[in-house]
C-alpha positions as CSV (number, residue, x, y, z in Angstrom):
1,X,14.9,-12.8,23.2
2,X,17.4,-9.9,24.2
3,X,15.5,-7.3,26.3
4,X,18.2,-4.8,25.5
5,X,17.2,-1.7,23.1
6,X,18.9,0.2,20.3
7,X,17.0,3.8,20.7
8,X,17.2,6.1,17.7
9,X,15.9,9.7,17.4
10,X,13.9,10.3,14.0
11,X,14.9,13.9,13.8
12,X,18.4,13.1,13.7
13,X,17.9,9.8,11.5
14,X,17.6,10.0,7.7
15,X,14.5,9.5,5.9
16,X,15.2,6.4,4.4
17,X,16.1,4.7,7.7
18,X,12.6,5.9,9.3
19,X,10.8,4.5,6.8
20,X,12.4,1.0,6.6
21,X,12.0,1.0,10.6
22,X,8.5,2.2,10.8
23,X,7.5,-0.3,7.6
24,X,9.3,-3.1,9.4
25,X,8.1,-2.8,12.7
26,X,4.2,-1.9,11.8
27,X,2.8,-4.7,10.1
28,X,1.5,-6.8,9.1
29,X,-0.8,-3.4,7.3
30,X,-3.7,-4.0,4.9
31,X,-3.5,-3.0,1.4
32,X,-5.7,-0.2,-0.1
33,X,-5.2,-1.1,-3.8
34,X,-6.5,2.0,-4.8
35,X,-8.4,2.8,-8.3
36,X,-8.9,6.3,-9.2
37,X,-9.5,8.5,-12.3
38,X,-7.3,11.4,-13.4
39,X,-8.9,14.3,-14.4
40,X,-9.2,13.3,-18.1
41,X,-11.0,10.2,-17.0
42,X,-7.6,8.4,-17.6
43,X,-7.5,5.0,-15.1
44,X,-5.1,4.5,-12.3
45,X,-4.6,1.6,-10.0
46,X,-2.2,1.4,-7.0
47,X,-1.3,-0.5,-3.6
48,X,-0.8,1.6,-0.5
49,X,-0.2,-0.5,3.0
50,X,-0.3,2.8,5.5
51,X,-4.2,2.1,5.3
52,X,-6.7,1.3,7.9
53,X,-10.8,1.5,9.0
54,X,-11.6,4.0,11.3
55,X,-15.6,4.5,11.4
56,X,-18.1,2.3,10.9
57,X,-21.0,4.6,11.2
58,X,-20.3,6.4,9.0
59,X,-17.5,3.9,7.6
60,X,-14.4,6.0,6.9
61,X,-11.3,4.2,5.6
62,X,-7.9,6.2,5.5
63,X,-5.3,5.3,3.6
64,X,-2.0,7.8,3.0
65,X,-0.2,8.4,-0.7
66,X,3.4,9.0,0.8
67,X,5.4,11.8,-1.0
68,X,8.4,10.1,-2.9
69,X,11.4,10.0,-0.5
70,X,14.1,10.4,-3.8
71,X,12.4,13.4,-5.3
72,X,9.4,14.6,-2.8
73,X,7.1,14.3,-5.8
74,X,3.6,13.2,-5.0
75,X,1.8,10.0,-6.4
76,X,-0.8,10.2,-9.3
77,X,-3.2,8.4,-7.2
78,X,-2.9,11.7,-4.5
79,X,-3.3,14.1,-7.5
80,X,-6.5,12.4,-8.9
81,X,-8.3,11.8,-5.9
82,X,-7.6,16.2,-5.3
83,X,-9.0,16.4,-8.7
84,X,-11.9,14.2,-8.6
85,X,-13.4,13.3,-4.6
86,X,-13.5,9.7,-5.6
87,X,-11.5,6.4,-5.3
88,X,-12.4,2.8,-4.7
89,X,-10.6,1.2,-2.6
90,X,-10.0,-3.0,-3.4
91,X,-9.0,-5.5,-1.1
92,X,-5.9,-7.9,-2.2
93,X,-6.3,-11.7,-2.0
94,X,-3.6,-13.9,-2.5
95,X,-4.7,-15.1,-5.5
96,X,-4.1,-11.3,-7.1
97,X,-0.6,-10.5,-5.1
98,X,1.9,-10.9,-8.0
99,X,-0.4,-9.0,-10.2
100,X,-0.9,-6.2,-7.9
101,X,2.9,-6.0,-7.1
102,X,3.2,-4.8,-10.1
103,X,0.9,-2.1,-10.5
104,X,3.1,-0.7,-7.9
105,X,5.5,0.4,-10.5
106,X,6.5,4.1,-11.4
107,X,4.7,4.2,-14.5
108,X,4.1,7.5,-16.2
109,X,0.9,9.8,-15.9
110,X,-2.3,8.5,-18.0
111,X,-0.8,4.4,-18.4
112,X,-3.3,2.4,-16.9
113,X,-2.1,-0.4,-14.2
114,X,-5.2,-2.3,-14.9
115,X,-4.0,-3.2,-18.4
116,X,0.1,-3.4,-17.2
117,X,-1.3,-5.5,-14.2
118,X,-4.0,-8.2,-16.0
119,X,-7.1,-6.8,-14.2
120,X,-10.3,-6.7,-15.1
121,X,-12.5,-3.4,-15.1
122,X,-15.9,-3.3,-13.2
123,X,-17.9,-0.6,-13.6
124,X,-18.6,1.1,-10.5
125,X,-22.3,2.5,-9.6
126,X,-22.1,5.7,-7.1
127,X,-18.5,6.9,-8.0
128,X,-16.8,7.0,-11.8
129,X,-13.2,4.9,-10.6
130,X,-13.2,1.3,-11.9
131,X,-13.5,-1.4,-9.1
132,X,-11.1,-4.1,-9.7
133,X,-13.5,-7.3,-10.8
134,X,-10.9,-10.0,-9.2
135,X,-10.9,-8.1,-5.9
136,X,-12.6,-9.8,-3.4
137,X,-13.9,-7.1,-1.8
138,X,-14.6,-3.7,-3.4
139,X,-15.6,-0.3,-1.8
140,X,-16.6,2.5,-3.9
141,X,-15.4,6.5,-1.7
142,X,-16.6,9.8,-1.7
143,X,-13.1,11.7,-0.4
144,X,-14.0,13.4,2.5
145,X,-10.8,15.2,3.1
146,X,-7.1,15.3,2.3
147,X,-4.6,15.9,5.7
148,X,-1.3,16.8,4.4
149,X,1.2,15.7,7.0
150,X,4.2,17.2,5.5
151,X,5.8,18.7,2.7
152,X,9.1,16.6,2.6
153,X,10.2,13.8,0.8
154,X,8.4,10.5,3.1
155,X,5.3,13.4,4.8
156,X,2.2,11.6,4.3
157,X,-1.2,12.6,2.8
158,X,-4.3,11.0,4.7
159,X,-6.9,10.4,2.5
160,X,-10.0,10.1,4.6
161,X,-12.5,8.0,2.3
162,X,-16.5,7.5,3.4
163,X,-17.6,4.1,2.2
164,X,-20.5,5.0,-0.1
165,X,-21.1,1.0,-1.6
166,X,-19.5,-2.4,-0.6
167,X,-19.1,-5.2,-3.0
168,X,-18.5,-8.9,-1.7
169,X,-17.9,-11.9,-3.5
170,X,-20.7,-14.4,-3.1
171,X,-17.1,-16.6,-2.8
172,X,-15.9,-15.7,0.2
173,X,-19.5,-15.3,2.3
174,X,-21.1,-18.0,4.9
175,X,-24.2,-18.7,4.8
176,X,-25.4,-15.8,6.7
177,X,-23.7,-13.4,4.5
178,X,-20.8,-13.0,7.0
179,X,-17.1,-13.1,5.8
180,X,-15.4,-16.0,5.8
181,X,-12.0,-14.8,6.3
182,X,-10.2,-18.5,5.4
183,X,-12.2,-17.6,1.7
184,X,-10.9,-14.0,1.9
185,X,-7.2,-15.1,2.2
186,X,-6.1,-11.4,2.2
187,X,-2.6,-10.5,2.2
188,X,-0.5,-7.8,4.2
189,X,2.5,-5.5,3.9
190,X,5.3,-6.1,6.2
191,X,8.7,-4.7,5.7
192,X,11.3,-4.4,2.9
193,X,9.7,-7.0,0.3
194,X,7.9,-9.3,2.7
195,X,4.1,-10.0,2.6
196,X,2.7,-12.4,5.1
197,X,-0.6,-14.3,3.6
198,X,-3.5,-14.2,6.5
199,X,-4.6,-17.6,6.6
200,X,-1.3,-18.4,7.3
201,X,-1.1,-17.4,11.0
202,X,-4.8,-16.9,11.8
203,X,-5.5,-17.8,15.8
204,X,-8.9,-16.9,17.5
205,X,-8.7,-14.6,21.0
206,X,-12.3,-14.5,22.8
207,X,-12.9,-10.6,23.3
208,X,-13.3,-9.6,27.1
209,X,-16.7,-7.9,26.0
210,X,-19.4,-8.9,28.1
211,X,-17.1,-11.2,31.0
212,X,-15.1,-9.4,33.9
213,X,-12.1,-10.8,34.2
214,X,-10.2,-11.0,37.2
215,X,-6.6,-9.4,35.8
216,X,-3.5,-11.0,35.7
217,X,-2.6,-8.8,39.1
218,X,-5.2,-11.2,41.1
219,X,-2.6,-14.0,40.2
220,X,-0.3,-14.6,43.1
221,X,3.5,-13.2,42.3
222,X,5.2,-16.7,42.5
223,X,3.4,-17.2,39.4
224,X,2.9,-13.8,37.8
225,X,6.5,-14.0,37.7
226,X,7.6,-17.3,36.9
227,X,10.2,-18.0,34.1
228,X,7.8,-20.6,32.7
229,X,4.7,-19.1,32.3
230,X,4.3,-16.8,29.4
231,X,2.4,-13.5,29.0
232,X,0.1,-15.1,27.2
233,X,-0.4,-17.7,29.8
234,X,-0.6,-15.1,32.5
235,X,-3.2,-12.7,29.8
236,X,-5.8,-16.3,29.8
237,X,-5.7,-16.5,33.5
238,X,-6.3,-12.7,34.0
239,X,-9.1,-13.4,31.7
240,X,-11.4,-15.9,34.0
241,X,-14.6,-14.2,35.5
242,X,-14.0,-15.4,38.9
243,X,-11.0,-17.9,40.7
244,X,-12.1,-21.2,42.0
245,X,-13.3,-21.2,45.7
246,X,-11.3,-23.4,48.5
247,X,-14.3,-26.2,48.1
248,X,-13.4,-26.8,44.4
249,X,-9.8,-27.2,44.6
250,X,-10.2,-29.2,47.4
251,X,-12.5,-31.5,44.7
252,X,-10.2,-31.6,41.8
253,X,-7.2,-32.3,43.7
254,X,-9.1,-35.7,45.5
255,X,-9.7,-36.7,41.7
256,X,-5.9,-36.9,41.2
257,X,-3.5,-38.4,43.5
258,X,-0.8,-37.2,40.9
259,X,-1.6,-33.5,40.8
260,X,-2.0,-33.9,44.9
261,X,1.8,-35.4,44.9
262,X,2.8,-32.3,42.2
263,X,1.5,-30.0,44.7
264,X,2.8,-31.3,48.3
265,X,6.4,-31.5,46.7
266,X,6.7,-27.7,45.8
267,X,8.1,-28.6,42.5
268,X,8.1,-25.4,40.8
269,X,9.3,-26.1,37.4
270,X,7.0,-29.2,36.9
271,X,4.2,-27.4,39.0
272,X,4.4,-24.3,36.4
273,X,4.7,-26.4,33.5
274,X,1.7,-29.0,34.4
275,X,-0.3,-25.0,34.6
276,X,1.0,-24.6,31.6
277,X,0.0,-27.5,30.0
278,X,-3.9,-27.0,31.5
279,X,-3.9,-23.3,29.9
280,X,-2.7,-24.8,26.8
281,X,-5.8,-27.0,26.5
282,X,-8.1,-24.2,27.3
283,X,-8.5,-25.5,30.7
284,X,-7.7,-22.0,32.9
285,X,-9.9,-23.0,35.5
286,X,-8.3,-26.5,36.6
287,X,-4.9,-24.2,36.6
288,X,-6.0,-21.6,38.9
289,X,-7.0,-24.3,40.8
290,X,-3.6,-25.6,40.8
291,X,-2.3,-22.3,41.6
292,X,-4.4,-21.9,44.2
293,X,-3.7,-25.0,45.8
């Protein structure tokens, strides 16, 4: 990939064009699908993707109602929540995508996007908004606050939400209540009209929480810069506790007269690509060793 860089200023750069870059190049975003009550108790249901968790103790999800870039009016869901405190706030599987795309849709004041979208209403116990039954998971808010970002046409309004009940689907639980998120099969917002579906392109990454690792500078230069090895590679290495001493490599290089031949002939593509190949099979510490070596 190019490493060259097209640099834009957002004050001198329309509106529009912001947005599609900032929506394109943040994602994928979780969906707040977002069920609130006007003031007349009419329903409203709605998907916002600039949504994230931010506490868990308390738990305080945001999520931010944009003001309409065409007209800078603001979105009913915004105007209830002012009125009323309350939302719940309903995960999106991809089971419910279609039908939830579609409750996106300008409709006017007092229609309700559970009826134009096919869900089902479940009453909720500590706030009055309707969770949506087919949601997989449900949380019922108390609106702690409203930040107003802006009052143009694309400002945002965060809506800073304290998680006052959680529903879970019995579905999507293991057997110790966890989430199973292969059951959830949540979906996310990317840019323009793309979605990307979470089971699709789910990888695990062991947290550096309670192991040291060494660092990726502890790995010798000839390597930290090799045209081979990828960050990635070089971000597993960095992530071993300790690097093996003189005695062991001098052990796993006995075992193998052909990794003993790789190393006396200073072959540095097939030397990098044999530590690649060790890093690939979750073997770091037989490729330090040959790094070492």
């Amino acid at each position: 990939m190019s490493k060259e860089f097209v640099t834009i200023d957002p004050a001198e750069t329309d509106n529009a064009s912001v947005y599609g870059i900032l929506s394109g190049a943040i994602g994928p975003r979780p969906i707040a699908f977002a069920s609130t009550l006007d003031a007349e108790g009419r329903p409203n249901l709605a998907p916002y993707s600039f949504f994230n968790v931010f506490s868990s103790n308390p738990p305080v999800v945001v999520f931010s109602p944009v003001r309409r870039g065409r007209d800078n009016t603001t979105k009913h869901t915004l105007e209830n929540i002012i009125a009323t405190g309350e939302v719940v706030i309903n995960s999106v599987s991809y089971a419910m995508v279609q039908q939830m795309s579609l409750t996106s849709t300008d409709y006017d004041a007092g229609v309700d996007e559970f009826v134009k979208g096919g869900f089902t209403k479940e009453a909720s116990e500590l706030v009055k908004p309707y969770r949506v039954k087919e949601a997989p998971v449900q949380f019922e808010c108390k609106v702690k606050d409203v930040v107003a970002l802006g009052t143009a046409g694309g400002a945002g309004n965060l809506v800073i939400c304290e998680i006052v009940k959680i529903h879970l689907q019995k579905a999507i639980l293991n057997a110790d209540n966890s989430i199973n998120e292969h059951k959830l099969d949540l979906v996310a917002r990317m840019g323009s009209n793309w979605y990307t579906r979470a089971i699709d392109g789910m990888f695990e990454v062991p947290k550096p929480l309670r192991n040291l690792g060494v660092g990726v500078d502890q790995i010798p230069e000839e390597f930290r810069l090799s045209t081979i090895l990828t960050g990635n590679d070089l971000g597993k290495l960095g992530n071993i506790e300790r690097v093996p001493s003189k005695e062991e490599i001098s052990a796993f290089l006995e075992q193998d007269d052909a990794l003993k031949l790789l190393v006396e002939h200073k072959d540095t593509n097939a030397l990098h690509s044999k530590i690649q190949d060790l890093i690939n099979q979750d073997n770091t510490g037989d490729a330090w060793k040959l790094i070492l070596a």
